[in-house]
N, C-alpha and C positions, 0 to 999 in steps of 0.2 A: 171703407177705411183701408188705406193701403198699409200691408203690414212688411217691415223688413226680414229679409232671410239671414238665417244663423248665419253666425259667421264663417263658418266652412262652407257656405254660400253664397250663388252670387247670381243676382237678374239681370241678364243680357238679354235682348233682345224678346221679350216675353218669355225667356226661358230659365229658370232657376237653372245653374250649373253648378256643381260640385267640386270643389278645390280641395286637394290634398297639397299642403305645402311642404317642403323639406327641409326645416331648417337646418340641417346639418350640409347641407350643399348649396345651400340656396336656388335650386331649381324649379319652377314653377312646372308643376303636373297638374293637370287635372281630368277628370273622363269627362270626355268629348269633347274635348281642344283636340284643334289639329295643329300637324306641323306647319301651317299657314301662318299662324297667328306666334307660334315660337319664333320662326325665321323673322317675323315685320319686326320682334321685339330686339332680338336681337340686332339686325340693322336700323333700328331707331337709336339701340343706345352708342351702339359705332358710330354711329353718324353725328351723335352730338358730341364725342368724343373728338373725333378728326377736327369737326368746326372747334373744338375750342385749342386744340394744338392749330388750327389754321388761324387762327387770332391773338393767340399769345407768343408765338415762336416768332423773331423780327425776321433771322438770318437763319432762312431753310434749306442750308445746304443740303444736298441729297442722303449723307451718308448720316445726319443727325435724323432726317425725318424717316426716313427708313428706320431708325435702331426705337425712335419714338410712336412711330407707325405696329409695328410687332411686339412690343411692350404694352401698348396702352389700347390701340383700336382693335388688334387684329385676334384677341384673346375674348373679345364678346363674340367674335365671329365665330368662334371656331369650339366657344365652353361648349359640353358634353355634346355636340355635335356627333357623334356615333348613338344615342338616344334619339336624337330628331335629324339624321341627316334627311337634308329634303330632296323628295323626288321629280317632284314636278320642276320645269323649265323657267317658271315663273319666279319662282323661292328661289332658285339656285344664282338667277339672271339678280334678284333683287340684293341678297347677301354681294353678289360680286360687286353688285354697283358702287356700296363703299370704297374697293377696292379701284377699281376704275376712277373714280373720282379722285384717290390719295394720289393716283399718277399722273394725276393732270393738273397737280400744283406744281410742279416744275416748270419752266418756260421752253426750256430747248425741248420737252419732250412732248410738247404736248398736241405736237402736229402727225407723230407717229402714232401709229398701230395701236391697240390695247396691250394686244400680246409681244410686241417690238420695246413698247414702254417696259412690263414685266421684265423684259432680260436683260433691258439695262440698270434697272434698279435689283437683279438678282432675288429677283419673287417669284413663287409661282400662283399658279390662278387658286384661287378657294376649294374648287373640286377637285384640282389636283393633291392636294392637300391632303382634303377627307380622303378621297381612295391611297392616298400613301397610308393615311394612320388606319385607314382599312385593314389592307396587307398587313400592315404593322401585328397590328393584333390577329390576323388571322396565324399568323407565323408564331408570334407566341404561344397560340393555340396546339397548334400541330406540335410545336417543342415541348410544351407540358409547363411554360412560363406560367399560365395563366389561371388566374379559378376556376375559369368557363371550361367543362369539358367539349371537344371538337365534336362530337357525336350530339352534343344539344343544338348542331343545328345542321350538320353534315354527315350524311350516310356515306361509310368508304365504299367503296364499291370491292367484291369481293374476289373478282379475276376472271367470272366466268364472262362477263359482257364487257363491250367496250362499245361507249356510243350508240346504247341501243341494241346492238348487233351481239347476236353469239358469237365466241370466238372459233376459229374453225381448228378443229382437231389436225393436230400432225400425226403422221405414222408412218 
């Protein structure tokens, strides 16, 4: 008799998996998800977003789809993204592809480049993004902005080495 798992449970794949949900962020966690399965989710819900601004918008002048582009699609892409930024080639290639695709509902533009499209619609690429809001927060780090202390994940280094290497004594 097959019996169901609680409900902070879940059988995938013959495997009961454990869900922690967060309602106060809405962010789906759970141990042993990987960022594989965050990224596809995320680019599913982009993707049905775009299609339905690509079906309901008559007259897609550039500058309306763009300002509806970064309001509506480009904030699935991008929510808590420094928790699951992904590292593999694949996840990173698959998130862009929403974006690749928003540039090629234009007609003059869609015989150029991917990256010749982004500069004329004044975008940048997805990972350029995440590594700016990278920085972003590492700088507020270092400034004392942020809750995160720099030392929970940065050793300063204390002057006698540089690169490895002992520094060489003057005298």
């Amino acid at each position: 008799m097959y019996k169901s798992p609680p409900k902070n449970r879940v059988r995938m794949w013959s495997k009961i998996i454990d869900l922690r949900i967060s309602h106060m962020l809405f962010l789906r966690t759970c141990t042993g998800c990987k960022v594989a399965e965050h990224c596809y989710d995320a680019y599913s819900k982009a993707n049905k977003i775009l299609g339905l601004v690509q079906r309901t918008i008559k007259h897609k002048s550039p500058d309306l789809m763009v300002r509806l582009y970064k309001s509506l699609v480009r904030p699935h892409l991008e929510y808590s993204s420094p928790v699951w930024n992904p590292h593999y080639r694949k996840d990173k290639l698959l998130l862009e592809r929403v974006q690749h695709r928003f540039t090629r509902l234009f007609e003059d533009l869609k015989n150029l480049p991917y990256f010749d499209r982004l500069n004329k619609l004044k975008l940048w690429s997805l990972e350029e993004r995440r590594n700016r809001a990278d920085l972003i927060e590492l700088f507020k780090m270092v400034r004392g902005f942020s809750s995160v202390l720099l030392q929970t994940y940065f050793q300063l280094a204390d002057g006698r080495y540089t690169r490895s290497w002992p520094q060489l004594e003057t005298g």
